[in-house]
N, C-alpha and C positions, 0 to 999 in steps of 0.2 A: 328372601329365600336362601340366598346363597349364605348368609350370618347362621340361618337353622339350621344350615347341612354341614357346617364345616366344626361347630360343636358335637353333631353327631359323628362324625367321619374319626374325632378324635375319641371317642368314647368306643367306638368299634376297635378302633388300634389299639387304646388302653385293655381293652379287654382281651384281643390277638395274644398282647403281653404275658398277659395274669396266668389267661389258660396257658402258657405255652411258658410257663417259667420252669417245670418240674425238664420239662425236655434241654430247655436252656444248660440249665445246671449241671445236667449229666452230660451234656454236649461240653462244657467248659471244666466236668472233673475226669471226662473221660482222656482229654486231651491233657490235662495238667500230670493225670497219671502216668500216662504211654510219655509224656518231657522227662520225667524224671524219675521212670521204671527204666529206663534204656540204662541211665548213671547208676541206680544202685545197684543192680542186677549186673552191671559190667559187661551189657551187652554189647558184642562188636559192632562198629557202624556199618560193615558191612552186608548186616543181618539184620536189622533193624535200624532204623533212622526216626530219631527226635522229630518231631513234628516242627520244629523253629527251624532245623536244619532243612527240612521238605521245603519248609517256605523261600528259606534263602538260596537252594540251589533250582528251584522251580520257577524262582523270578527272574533269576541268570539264565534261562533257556525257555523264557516265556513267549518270542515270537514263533518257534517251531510248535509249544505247546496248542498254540492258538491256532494255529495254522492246522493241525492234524485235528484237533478239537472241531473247525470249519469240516475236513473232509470226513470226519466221522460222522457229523452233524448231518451233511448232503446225505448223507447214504442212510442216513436211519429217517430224517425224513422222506424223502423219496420212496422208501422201502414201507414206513409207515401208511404213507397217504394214498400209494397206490395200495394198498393193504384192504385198505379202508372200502375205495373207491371198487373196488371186486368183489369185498364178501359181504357187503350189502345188497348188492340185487341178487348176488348168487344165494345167499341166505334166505331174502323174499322169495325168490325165482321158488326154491326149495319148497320152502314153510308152505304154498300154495300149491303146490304139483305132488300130489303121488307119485306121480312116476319118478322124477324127480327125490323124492323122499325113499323109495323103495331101490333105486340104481345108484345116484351120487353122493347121498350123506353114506353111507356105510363106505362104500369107499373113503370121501372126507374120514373117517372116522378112525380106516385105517392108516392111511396117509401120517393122520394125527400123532401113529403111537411112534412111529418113526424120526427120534431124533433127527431137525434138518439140519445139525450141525453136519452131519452124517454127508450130506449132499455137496457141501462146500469142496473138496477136494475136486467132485465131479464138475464144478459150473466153473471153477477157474482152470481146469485142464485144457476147457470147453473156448473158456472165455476170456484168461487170461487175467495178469491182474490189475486192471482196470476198474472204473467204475463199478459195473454195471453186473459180475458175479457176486460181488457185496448188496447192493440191492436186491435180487433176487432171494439171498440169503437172508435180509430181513423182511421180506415181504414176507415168504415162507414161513417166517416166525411168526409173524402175527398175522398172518389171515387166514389160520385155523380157529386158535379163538376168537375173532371177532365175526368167521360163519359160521359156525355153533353156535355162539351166545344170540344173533341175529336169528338162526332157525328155531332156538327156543323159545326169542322177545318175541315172533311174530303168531308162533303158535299158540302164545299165550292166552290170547283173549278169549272170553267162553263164545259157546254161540250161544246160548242167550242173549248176550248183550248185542253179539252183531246181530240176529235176528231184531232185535229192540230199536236199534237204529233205521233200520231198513222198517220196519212198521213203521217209520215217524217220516216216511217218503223221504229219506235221505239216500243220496246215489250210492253207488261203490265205492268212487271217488271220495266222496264228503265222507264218508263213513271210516277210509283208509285214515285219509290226512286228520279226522276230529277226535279219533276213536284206538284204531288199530294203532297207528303211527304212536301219539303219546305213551299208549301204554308199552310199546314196546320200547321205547327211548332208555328208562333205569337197567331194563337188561343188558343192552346192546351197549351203555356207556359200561357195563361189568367185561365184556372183552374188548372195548376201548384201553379200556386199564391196563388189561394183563398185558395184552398187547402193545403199551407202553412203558412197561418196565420189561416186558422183553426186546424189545427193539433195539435200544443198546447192544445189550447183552451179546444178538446176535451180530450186528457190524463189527465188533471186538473181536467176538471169534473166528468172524471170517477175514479180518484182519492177522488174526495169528498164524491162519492154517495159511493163506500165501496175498499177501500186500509189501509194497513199497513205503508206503504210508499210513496215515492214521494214527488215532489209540493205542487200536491195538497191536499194532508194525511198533509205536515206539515205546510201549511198555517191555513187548517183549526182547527186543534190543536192548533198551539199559538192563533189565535185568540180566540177561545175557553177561554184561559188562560189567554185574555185580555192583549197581547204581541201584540199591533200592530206594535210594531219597529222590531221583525222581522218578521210578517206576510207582511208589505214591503218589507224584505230582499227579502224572499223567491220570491213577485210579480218579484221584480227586475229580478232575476235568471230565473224568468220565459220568462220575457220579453228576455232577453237575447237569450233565447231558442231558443225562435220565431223570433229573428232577426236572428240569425244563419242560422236557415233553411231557411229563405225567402230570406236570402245575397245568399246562395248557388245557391236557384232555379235563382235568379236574373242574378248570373255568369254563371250558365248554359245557359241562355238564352242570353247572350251576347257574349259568346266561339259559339253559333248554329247558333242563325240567325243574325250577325251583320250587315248584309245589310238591317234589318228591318227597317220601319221608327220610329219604337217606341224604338230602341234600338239606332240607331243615334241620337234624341234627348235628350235623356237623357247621352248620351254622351258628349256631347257640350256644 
C-alpha cells in the first residue's frame, strides 16, 4: 500500500510543478528585473534596494525580524480565531431570528462601511499599546465578513429541501448537521478568505498607528531611517504571514468540503 501511495504522492507534486511553472518564471524574471533595474536605471539605494541586498541586510537582522514576525503572528491569530469563534453563532443566531435580521444585520451592515482602521487610534488611547488594542483591531477586521458571508451560507438553503428532510422524520438537529450545515461550509469558507488576507493587513496598521513592536512598529521605523532594504525584509515577513494563514484557511477548506466544486477545481 505504502509502494502505491508514494508513486502517487510523486505524480501529484510533478503535476504541483507543471501547473505552477508559468507563476514560477514570473516570480524568477520579476525579481531578476527589479536586480538589475535598480543598476541600470541608477537608482539610489536609498530608494529602492536590489532584492540580493534585501537578503543580505535582512539576514543580519533576522533575530528581531523573527521576533516581531512571532508578535505580529499572536495578534492576527488571536484576532483571527476569536473572529471566527463570534460571527458564527452570531451569523446562525441572525440567519434564523427575524428579529434579529430586522435590528442587528443592518446595524452589522453599517458598522461594516466604517473603516476599522478608523477605530485604532480610539482602542490604544483606551488601551494602550499593548497586546490586546491590536487584537481587537483585527478581530474587527474580519468578523464583518465572516458574519455576512455566515448570514448568507445559512440563509441559503431553499425550503424546499428543509421541508424534504423533515418529510424523511429527520429532527432539526440531523437536518442542521446533514443538510443546513454542508451547504453552508463553501460560503462561509468565502469570508474565511477575505478574512484572511485581511487580518495581516490590520495588525500592521494597527501597528503603525501606535506599537513598540511588530511588522508594523519595524517597517515603519527603518523606513523612517531611510532603510528600505529592510523595510522590504520586514514587507516580505509580512507577506509570508499572510500566506500562512490563508494556506491554512485554504487546507481547512479542502480537509471540510472536498466534494465542493470550487475545491475540485482547483485540485485538478
Amino acid at each position: 500500500m505504502a509502494s502505491s501511495d508514494k508513486p502517487s504522492l510523486l505524480m501529484r507534486a510533478s503535476d504541483t510543478i507543471v501547473r505552477s511553472w508559468m507563476f514560477i518564471a514570473f516570480f524568477i524574471g520579476f525579481f531578476l528585473f527589479w536586480e538589475y533595474a535598480v543598476v541600470w536605471f541608477d537608482i539610489p539605494r536609498y530608494i529602492l534596494t536590489p532584492p540580493s541586498l534585501i537578503v543580505q541586510k535582512g539576514a543580519a537582522d533576522l533575530d528581531r525580524l523573527l521576533y516581531y514576525t512571532y508578535v505580529t503572528g499572536l495578534e492576527t491569530v488571536l484576532g483571527y480565531v476569536v473572529a471566527i469563534v463570534l460571527a458564527l453563532p452570531i451569523g446562525l443566531a441572525i440567519a434564523f431570528s427575524t428579529i434579529l435580521r430586522r435590528t442587528i444585520y443592518p446595524f452589522l451592515v453599517c458598522i461594516e462601511m466604517v473603516p476599522k482602521i478608523a477605530f485604532a487610534p480610539l482602542f490604544i488611547s483606551w488601551l494602550g499599546f499593548g497586546l490586546l488594542p491590536k487584537v481587537i483591531i483585527v478581530f474587527l477586521v474580519c468578523f464583518f465578513p465572516i458574519v455576512l458571508n455566515a448570514i448568507l451560507a445559512f440563509n441559503s438553503l431553499s425550503e424546499e429541501l428543509t421541508r424534504f428532510a423533515r418529510s424523511t422524520g429527520a429532527s432539526v438537529w440531523t437536518t442542521f448537521l446533514k443538510i443546513r450545515l454542508p451547504a453552508a461550509l463553501p460560503q462561509c469558507f468565502v469570508g474565511f478568505k477575505y478574512a484572511a488576507i485581511n487580518a495581516t493587513v490590520g495588525a500592521a496598521i494597527a501597528e503603525f498607528i501606535g506599537s513598540d513592536e511588530g511588522l508594523g512598529f519595524y517597517i515603519q521605523i527603518v523606513t523612517g531611517n531611510m532603510r528600505p532594504d529592510l523595510a522590504f525584509a520586514g514587507i516580505f515577513f509580512l507577506t509570508l504571514l499572510g500566506l500562512g494563514l490563508f494556506g491554512i484557511v485554504t487546507l481547512a477548506e479542502r480537509l471540510l468540503i472536498p466534494w465542493h466544486i470550487s475545491v475540485r477545481r482547483t485540485a485538478h
